[in-house]
CHARMM-style PDB file with segment names, atoms N, HN, CA, C and O in Angstrom:
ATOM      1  N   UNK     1     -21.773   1.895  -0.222  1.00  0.00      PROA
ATOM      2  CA  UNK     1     -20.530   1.199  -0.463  1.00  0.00      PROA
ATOM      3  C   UNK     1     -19.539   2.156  -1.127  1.00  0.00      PROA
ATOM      4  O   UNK     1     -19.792   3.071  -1.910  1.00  0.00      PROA
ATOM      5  N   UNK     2     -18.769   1.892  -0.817  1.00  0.00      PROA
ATOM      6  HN  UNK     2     -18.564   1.148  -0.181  1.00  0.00      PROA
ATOM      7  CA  UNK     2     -17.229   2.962  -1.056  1.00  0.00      PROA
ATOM      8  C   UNK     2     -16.979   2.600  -2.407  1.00  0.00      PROA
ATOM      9  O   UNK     2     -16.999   1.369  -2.423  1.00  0.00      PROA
ATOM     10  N   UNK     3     -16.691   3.153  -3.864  1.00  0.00      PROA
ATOM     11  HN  UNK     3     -16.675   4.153  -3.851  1.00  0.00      PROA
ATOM     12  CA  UNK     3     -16.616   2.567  -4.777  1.00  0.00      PROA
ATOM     13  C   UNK     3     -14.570   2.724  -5.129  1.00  0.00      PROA
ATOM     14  O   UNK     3     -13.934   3.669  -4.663  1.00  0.00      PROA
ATOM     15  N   UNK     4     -14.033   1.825  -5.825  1.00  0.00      PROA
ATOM     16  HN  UNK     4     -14.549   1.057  -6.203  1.00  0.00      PROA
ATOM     17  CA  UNK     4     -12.907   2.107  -6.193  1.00  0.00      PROA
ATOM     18  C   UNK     4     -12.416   3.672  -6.024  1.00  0.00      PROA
ATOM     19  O   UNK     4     -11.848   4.171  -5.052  1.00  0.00      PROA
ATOM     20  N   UNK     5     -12.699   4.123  -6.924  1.00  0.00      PROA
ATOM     21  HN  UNK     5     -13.160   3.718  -7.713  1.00  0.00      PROA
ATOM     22  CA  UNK     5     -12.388   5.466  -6.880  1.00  0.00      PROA
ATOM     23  C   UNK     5     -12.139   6.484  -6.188  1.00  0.00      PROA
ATOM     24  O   UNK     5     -11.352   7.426  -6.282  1.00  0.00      PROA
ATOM     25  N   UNK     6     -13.420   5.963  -5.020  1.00  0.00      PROA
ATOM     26  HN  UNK     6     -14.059   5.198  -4.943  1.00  0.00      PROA
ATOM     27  CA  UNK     6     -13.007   6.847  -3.604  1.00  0.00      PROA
ATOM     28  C   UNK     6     -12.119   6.560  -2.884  1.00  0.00      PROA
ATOM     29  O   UNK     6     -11.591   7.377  -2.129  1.00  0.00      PROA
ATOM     30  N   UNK     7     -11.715   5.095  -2.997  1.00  0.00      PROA
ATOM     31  HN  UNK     7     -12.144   4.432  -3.610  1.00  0.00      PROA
ATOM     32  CA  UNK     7     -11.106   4.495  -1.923  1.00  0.00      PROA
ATOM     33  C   UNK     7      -9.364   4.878  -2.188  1.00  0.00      PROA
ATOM     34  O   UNK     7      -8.375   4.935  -1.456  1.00  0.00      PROA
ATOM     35  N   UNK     8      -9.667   5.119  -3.834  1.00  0.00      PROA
ATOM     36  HN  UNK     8     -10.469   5.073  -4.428  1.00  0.00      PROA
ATOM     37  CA  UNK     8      -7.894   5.489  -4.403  1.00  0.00      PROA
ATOM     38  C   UNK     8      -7.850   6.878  -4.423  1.00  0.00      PROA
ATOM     39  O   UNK     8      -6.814   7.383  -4.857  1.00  0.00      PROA
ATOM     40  N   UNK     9      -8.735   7.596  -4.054  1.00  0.00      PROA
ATOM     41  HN  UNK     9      -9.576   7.186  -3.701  1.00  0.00      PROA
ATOM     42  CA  UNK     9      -8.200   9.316  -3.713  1.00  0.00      PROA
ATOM     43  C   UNK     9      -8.019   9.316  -2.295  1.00  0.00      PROA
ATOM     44  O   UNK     9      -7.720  10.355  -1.707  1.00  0.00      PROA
ATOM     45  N   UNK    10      -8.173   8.257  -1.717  1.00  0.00      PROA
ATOM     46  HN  UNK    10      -8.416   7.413  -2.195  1.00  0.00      PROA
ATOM     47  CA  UNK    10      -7.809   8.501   0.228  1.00  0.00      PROA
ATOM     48  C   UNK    10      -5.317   8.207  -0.074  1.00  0.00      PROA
ATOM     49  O   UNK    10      -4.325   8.484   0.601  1.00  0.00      PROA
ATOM     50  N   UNK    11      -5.521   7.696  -1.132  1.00  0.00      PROA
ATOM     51  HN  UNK    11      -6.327   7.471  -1.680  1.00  0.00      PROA
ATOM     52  CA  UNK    11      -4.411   7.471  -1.347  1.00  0.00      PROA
ATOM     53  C   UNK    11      -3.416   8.082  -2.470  1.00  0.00      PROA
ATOM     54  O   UNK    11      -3.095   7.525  -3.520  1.00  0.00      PROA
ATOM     55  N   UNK    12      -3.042   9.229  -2.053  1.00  0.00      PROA
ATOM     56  HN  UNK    12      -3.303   9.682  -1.200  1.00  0.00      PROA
ATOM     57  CA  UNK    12      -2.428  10.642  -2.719  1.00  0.00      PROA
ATOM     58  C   UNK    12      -1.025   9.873  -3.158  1.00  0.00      PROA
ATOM     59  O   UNK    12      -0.396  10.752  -3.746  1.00  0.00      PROA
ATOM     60  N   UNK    13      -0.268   8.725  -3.161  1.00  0.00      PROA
ATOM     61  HN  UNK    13      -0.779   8.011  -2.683  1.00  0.00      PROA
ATOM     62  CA  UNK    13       0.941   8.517  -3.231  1.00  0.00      PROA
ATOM     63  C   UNK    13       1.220   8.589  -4.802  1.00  0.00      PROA
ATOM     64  O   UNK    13       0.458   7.883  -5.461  1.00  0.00      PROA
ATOM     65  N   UNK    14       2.092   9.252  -5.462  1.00  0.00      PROA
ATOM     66  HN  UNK    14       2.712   9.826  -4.927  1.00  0.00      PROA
ATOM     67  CA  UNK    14       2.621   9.367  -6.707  1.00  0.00      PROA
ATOM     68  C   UNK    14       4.082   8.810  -6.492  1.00  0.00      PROA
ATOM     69  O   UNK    14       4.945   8.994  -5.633  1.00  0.00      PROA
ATOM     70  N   UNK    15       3.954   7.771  -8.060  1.00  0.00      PROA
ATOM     71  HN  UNK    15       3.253   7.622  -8.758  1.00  0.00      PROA
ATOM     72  CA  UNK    15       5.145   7.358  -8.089  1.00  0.00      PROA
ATOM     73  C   UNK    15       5.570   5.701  -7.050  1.00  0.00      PROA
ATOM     74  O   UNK    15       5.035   4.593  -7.042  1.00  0.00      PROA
ATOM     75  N   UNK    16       6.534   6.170  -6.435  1.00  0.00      PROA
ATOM     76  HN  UNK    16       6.968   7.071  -6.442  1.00  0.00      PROA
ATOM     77  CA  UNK    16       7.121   5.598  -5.170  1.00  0.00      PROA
ATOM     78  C   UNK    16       7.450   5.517  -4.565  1.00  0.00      PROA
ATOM     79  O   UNK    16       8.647   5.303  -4.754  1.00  0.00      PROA
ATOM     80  N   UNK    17       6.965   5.549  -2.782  1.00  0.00      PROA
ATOM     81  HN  UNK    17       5.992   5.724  -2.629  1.00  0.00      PROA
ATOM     82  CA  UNK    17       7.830   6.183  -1.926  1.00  0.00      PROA
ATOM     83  C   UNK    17       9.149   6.067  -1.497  1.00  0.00      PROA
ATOM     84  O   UNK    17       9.652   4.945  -1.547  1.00  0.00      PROA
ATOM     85  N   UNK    18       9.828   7.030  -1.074  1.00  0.00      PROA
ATOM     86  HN  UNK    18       9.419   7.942  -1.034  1.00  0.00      PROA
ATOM     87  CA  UNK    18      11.254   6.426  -0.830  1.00  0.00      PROA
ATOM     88  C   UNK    18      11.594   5.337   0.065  1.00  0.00      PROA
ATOM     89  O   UNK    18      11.012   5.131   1.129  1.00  0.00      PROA
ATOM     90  N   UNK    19      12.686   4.549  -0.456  1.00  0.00      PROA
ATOM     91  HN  UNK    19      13.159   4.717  -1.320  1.00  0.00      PROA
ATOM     92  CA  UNK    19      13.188   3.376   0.201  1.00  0.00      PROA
ATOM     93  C   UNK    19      12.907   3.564   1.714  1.00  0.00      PROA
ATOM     94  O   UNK    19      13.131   4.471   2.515  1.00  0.00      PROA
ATOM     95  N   UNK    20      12.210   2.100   1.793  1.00  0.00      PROA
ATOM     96  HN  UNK    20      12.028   1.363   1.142  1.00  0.00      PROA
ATOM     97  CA  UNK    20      12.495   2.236   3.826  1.00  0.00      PROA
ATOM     98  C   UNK    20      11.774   2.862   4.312  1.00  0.00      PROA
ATOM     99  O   UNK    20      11.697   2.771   5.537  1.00  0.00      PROA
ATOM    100  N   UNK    21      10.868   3.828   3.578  1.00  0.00      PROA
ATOM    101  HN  UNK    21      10.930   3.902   2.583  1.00  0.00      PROA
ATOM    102  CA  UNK    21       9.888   4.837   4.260  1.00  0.00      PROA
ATOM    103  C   UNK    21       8.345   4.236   4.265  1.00  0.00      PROA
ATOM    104  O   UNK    21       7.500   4.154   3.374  1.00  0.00      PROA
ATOM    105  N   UNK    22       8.350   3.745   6.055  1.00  0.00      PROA
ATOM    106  HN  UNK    22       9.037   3.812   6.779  1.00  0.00      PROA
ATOM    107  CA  UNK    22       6.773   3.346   6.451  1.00  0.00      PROA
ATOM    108  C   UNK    22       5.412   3.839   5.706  1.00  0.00      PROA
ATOM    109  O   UNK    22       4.811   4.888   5.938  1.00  0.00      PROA
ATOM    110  N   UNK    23       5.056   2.808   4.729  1.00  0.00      PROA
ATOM    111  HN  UNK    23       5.544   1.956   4.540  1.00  0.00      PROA
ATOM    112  CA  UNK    23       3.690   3.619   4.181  1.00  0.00      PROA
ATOM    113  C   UNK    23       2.688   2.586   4.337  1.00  0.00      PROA
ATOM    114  O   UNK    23       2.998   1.420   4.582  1.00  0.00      PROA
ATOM    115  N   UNK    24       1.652   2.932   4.219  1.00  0.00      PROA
ATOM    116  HN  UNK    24       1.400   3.879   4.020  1.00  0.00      PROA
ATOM    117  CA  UNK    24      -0.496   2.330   4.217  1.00  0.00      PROA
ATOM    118  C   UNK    24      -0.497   2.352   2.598  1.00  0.00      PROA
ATOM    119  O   UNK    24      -0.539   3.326   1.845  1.00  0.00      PROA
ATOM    120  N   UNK    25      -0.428   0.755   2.255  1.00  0.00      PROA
ATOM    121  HN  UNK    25      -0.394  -0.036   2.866  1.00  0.00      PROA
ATOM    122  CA  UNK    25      -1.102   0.227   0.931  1.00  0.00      PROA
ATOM    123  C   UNK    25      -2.279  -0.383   0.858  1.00  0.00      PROA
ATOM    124  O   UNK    25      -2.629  -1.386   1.480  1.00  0.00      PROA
ATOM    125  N   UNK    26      -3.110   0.473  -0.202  1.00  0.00      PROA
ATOM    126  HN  UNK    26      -2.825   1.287  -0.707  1.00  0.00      PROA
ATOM    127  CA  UNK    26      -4.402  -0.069  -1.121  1.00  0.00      PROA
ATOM    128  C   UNK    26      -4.342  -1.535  -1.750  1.00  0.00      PROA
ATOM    129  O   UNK    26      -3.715  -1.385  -2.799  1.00  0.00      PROA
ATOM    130  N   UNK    27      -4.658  -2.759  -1.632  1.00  0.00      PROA
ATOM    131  HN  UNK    27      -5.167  -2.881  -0.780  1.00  0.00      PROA
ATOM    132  CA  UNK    27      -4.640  -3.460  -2.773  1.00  0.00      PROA
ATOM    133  C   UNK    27      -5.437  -3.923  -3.304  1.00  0.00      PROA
ATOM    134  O   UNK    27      -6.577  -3.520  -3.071  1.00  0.00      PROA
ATOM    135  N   UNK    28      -5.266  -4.801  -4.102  1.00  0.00      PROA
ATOM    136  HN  UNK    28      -4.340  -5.128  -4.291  1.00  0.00      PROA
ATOM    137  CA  UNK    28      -6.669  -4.981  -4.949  1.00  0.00      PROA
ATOM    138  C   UNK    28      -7.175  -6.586  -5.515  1.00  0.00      PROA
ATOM    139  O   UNK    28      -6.108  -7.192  -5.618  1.00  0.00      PROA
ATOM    140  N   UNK    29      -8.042  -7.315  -5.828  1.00  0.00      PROA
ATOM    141  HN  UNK    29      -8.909  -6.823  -5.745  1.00  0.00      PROA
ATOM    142  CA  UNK    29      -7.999  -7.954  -5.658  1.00  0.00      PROA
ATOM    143  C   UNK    29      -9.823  -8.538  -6.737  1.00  0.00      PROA
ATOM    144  O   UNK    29     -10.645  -7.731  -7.171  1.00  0.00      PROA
ATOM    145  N   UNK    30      -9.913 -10.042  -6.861  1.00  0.00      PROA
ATOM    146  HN  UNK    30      -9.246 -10.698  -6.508  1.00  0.00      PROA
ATOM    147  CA  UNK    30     -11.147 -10.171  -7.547  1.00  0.00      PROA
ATOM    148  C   UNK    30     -12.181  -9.389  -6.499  1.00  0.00      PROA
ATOM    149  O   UNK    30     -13.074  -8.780  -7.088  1.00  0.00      PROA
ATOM    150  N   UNK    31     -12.206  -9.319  -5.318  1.00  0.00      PROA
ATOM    151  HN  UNK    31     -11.480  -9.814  -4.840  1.00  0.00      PROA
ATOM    152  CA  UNK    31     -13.122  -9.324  -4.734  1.00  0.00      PROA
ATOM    153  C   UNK    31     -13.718  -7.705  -4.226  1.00  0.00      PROA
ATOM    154  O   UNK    31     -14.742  -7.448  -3.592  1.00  0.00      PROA
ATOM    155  N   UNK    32     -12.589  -6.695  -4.805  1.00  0.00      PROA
ATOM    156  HN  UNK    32     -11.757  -6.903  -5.321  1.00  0.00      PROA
ATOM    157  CA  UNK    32     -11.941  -5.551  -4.766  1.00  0.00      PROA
ATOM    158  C   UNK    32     -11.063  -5.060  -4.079  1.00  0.00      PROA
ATOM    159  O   UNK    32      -9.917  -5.476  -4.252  1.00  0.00      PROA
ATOM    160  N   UNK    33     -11.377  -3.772  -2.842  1.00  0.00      PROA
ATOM    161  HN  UNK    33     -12.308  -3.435  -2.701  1.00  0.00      PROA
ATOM    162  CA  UNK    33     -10.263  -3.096  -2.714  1.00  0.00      PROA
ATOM    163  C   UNK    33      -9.803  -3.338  -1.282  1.00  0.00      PROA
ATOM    164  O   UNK    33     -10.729  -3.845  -0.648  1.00  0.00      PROA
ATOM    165  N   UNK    34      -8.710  -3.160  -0.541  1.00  0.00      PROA
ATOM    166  HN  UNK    34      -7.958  -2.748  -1.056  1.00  0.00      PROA
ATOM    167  CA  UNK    34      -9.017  -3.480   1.334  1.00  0.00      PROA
ATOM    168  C   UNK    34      -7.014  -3.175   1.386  1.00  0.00      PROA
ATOM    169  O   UNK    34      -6.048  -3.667   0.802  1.00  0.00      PROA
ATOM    170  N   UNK    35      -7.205  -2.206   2.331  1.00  0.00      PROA
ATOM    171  HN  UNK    35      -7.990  -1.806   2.804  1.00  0.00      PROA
ATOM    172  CA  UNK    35      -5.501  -1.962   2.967  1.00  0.00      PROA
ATOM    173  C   UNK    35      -5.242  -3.066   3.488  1.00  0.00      PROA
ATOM    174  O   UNK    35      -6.044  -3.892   3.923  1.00  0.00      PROA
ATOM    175  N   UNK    36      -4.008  -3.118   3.459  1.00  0.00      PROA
ATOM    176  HN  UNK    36      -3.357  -2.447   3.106  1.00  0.00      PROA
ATOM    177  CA  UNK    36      -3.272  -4.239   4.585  1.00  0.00      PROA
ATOM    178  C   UNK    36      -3.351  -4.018   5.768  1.00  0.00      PROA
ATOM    179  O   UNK    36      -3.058  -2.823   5.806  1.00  0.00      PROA
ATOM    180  N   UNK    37      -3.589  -4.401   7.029  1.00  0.00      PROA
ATOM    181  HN  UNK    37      -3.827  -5.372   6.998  1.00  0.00      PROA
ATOM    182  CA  UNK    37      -3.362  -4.045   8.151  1.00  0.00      PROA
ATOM    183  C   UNK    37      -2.076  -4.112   8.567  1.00  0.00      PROA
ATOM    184  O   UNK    37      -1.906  -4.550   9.705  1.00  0.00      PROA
ATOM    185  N   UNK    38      -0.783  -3.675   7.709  1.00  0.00      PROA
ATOM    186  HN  UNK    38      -0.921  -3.319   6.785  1.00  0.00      PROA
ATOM    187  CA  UNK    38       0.736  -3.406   8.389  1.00  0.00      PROA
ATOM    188  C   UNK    38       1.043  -2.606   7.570  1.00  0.00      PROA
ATOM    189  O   UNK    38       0.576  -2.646   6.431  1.00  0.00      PROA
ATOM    190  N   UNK    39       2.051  -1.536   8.041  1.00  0.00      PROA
ATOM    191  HN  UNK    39       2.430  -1.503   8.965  1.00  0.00      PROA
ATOM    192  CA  UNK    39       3.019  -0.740   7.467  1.00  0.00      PROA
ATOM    193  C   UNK    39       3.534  -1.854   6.612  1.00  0.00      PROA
ATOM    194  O   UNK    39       3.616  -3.055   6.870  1.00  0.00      PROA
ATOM    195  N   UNK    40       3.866  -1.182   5.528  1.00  0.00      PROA
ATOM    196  HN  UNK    40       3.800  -0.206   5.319  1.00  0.00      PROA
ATOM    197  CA  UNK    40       4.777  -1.972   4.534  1.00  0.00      PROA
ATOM    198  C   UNK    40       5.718  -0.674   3.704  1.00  0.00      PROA
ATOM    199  O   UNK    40       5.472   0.521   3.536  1.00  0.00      PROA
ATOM    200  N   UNK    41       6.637  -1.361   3.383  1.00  0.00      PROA
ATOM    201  HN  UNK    41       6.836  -2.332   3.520  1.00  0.00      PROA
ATOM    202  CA  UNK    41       8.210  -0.401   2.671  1.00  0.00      PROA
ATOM    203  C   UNK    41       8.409  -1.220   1.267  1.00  0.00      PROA
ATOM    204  O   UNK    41       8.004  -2.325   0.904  1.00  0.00      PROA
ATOM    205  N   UNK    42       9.294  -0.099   0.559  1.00  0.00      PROA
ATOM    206  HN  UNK    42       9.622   0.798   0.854  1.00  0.00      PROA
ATOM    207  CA  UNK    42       8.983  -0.192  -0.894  1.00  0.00      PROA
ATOM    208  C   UNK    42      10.683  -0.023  -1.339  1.00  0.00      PROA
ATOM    209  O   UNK    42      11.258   1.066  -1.322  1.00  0.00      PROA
ATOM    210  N   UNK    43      11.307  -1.255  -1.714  1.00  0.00      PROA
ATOM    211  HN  UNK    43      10.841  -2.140  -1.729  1.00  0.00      PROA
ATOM    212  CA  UNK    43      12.860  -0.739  -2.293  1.00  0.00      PROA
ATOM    213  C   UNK    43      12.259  -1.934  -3.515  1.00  0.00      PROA
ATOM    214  O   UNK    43      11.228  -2.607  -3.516  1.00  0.00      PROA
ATOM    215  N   UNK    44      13.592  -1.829  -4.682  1.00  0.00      PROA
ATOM    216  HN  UNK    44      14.429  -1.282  -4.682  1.00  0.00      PROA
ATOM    217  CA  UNK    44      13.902  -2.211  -5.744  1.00  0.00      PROA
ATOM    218  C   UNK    44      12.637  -3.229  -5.931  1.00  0.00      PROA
ATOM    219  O   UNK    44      12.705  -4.457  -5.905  1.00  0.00      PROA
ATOM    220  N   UNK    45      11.374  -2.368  -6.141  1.00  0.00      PROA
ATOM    221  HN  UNK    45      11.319  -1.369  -6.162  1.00  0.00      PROA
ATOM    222  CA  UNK    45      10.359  -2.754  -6.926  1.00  0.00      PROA
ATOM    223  C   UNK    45       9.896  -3.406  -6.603  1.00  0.00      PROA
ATOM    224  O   UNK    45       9.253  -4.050  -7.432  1.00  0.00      PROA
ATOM    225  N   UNK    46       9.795  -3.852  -5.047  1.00  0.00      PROA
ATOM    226  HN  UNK    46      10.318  -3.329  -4.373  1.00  0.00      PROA
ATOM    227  CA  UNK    46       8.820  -4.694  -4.089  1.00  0.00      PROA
ATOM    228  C   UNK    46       8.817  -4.180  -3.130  1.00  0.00      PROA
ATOM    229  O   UNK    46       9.607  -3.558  -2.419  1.00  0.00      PROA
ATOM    230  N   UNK    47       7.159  -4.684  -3.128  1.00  0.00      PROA
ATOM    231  HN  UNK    47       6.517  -5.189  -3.705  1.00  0.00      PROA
ATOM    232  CA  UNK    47       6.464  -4.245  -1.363  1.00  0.00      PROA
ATOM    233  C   UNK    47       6.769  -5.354  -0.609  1.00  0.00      PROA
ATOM    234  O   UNK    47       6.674  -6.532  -0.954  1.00  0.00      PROA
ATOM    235  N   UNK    48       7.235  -4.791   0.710  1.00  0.00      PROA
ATOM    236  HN  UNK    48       7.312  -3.835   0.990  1.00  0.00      PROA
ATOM    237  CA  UNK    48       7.713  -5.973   1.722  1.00  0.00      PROA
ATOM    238  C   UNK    48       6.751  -5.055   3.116  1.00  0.00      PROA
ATOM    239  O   UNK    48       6.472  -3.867   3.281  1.00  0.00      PROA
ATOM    240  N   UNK    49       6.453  -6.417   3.976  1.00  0.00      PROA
ATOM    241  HN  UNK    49       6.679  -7.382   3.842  1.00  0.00      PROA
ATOM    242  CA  UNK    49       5.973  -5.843   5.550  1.00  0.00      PROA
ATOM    243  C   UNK    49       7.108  -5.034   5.980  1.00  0.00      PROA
ATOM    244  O   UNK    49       8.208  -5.448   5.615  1.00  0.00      PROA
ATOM    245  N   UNK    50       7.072  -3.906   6.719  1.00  0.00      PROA
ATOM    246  HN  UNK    50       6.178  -3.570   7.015  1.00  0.00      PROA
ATOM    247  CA  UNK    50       7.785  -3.139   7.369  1.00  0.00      PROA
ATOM    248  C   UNK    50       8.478  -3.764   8.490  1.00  0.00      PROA
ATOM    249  O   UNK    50       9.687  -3.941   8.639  1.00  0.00      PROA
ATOM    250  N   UNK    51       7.535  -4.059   9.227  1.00  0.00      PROA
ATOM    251  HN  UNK    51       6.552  -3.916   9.106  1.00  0.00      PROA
ATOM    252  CA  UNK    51       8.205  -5.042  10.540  1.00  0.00      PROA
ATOM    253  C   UNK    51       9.447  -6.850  10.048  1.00  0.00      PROA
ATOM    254  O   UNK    51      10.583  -7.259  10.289  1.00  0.00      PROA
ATOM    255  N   UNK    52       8.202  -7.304   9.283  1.00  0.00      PROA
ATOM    256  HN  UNK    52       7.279  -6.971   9.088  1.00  0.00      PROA
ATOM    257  CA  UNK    52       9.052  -8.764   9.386  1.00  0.00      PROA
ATOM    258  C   UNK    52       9.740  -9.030   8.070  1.00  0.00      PROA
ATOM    259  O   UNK    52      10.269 -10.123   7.868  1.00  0.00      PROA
ATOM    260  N   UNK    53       9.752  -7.859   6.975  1.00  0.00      PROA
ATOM    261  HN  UNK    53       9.322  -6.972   7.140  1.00  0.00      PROA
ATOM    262  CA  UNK    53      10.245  -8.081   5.965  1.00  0.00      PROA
ATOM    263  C   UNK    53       9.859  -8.922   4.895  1.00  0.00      PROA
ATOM    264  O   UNK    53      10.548  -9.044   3.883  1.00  0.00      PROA
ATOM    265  N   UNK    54       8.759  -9.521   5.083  1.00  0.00      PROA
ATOM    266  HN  UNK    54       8.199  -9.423   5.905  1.00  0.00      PROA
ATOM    267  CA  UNK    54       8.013 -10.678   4.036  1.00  0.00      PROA
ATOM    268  C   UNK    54       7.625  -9.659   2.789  1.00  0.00      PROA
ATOM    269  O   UNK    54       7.258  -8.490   2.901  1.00  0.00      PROA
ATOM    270  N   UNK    55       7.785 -10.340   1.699  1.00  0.00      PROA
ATOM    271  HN  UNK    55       8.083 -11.291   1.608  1.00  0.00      PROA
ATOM    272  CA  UNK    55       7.501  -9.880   0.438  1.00  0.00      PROA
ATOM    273  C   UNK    55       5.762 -10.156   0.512  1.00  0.00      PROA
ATOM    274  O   UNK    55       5.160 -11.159   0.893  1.00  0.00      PROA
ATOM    275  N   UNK    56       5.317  -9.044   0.068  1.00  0.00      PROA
ATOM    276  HN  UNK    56       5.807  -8.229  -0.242  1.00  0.00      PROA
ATOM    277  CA  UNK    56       3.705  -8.765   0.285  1.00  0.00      PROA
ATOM    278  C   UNK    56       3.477  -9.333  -1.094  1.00  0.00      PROA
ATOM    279  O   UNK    56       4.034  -8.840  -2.075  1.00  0.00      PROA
ATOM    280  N   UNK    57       2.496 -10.575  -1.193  1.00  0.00      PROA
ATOM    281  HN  UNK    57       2.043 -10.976  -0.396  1.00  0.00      PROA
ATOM    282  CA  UNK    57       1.529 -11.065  -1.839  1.00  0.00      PROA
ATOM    283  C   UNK    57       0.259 -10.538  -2.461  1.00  0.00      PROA
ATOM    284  O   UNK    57      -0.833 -11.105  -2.497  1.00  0.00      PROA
ATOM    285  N   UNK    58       0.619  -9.247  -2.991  1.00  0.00      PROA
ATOM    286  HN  UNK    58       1.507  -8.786  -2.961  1.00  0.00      PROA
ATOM    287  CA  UNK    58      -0.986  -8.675  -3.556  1.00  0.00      PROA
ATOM    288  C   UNK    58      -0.610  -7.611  -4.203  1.00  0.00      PROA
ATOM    289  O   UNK    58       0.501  -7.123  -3.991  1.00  0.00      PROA
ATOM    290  N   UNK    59      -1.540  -7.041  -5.162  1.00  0.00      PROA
ATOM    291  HN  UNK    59      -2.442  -7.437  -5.334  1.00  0.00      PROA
ATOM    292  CA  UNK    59      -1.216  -5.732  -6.243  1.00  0.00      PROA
ATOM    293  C   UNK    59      -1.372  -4.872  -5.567  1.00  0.00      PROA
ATOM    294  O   UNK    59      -2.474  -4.570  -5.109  1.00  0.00      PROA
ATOM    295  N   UNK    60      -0.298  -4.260  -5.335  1.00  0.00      PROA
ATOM    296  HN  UNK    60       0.597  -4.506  -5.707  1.00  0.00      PROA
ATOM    297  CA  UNK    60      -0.439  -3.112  -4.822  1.00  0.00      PROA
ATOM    298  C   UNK    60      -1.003  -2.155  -5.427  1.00  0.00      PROA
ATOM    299  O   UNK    60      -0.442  -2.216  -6.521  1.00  0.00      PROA
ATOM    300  N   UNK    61      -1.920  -1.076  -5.501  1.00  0.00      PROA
ATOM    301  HN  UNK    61      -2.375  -1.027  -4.612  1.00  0.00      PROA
ATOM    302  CA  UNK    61      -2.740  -0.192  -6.476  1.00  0.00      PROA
ATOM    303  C   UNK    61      -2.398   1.447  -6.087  1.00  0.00      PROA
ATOM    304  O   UNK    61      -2.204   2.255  -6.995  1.00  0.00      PROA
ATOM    305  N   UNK    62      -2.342   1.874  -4.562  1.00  0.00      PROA
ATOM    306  HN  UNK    62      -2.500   1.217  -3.824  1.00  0.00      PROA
ATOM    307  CA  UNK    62      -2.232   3.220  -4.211  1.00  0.00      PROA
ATOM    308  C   UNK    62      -0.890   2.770  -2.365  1.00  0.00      PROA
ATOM    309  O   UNK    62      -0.388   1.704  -2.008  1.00  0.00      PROA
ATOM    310  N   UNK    63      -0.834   3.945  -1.845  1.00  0.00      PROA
ATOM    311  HN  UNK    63      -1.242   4.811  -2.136  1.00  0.00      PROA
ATOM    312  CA  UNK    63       0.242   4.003  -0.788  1.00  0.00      PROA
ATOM    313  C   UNK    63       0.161   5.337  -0.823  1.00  0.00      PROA
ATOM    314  O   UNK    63       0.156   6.116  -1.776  1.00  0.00      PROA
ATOM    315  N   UNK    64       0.081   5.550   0.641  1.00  0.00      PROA
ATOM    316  HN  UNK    64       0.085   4.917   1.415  1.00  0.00      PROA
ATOM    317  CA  UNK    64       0.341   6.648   1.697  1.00  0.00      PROA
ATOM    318  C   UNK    64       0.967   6.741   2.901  1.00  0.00      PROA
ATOM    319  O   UNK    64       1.062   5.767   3.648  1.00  0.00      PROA
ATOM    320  N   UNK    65       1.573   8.229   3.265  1.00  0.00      PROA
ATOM    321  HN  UNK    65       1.496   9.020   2.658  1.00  0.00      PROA
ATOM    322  CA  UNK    65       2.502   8.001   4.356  1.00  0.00      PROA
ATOM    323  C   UNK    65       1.719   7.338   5.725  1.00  0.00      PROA
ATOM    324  O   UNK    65       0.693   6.818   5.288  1.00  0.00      PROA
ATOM    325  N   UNK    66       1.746   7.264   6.299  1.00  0.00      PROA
ATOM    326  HN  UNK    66       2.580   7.686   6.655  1.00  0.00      PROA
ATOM    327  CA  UNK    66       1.682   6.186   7.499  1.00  0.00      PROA
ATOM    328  C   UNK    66       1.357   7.164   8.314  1.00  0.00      PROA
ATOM    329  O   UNK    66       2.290   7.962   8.403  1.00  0.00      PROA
ATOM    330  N   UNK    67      -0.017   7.599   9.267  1.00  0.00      PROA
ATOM    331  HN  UNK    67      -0.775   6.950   9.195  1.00  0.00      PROA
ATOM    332  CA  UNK    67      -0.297   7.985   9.744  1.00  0.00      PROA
ATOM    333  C   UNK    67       0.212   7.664  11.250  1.00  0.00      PROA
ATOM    334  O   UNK    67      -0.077   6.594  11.785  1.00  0.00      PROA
ATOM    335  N   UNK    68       1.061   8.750  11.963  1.00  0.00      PROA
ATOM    336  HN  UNK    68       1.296   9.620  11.529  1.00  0.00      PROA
ATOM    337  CA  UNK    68       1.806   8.104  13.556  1.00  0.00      PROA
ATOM    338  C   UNK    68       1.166   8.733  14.445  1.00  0.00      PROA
ATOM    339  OT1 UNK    68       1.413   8.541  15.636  1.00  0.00      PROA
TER     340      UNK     68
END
């Protein structure tokens, strides 16, 4: 089993990525750790889906650029 730790060094993101810029979020949760399955974007201190714009429901913990 993958423990926390490993799962947050697959995710190099420092800080916050710039506005609008497609990234792969870590989140976290009682049950532990599991990406979202959508690009999601990051302005004025919320994660929203990339595509439909919904404000993402979960702690975000790590984010990386978006593999294309």
């Amino acid at each position: 089993m993958v423990t926390r730790d490993q799962r947050l060094a697959e995710f190099d993101g420092l800080g916050a990525p710039a506005p609008g810029e497609p990234v792969q979020v870590l989140c976290e949760d009682k049950s532990g750790t599991y990406l979202l399955p959508f690009v999601c974007t990051h302005a004025d201190g919320q994660w929203r889906n990339a595509v439909t714009g919904d404000l993402v429901q979960a702690l975000v913990i790590g984010w990386r650029r978006s593999v294309k």
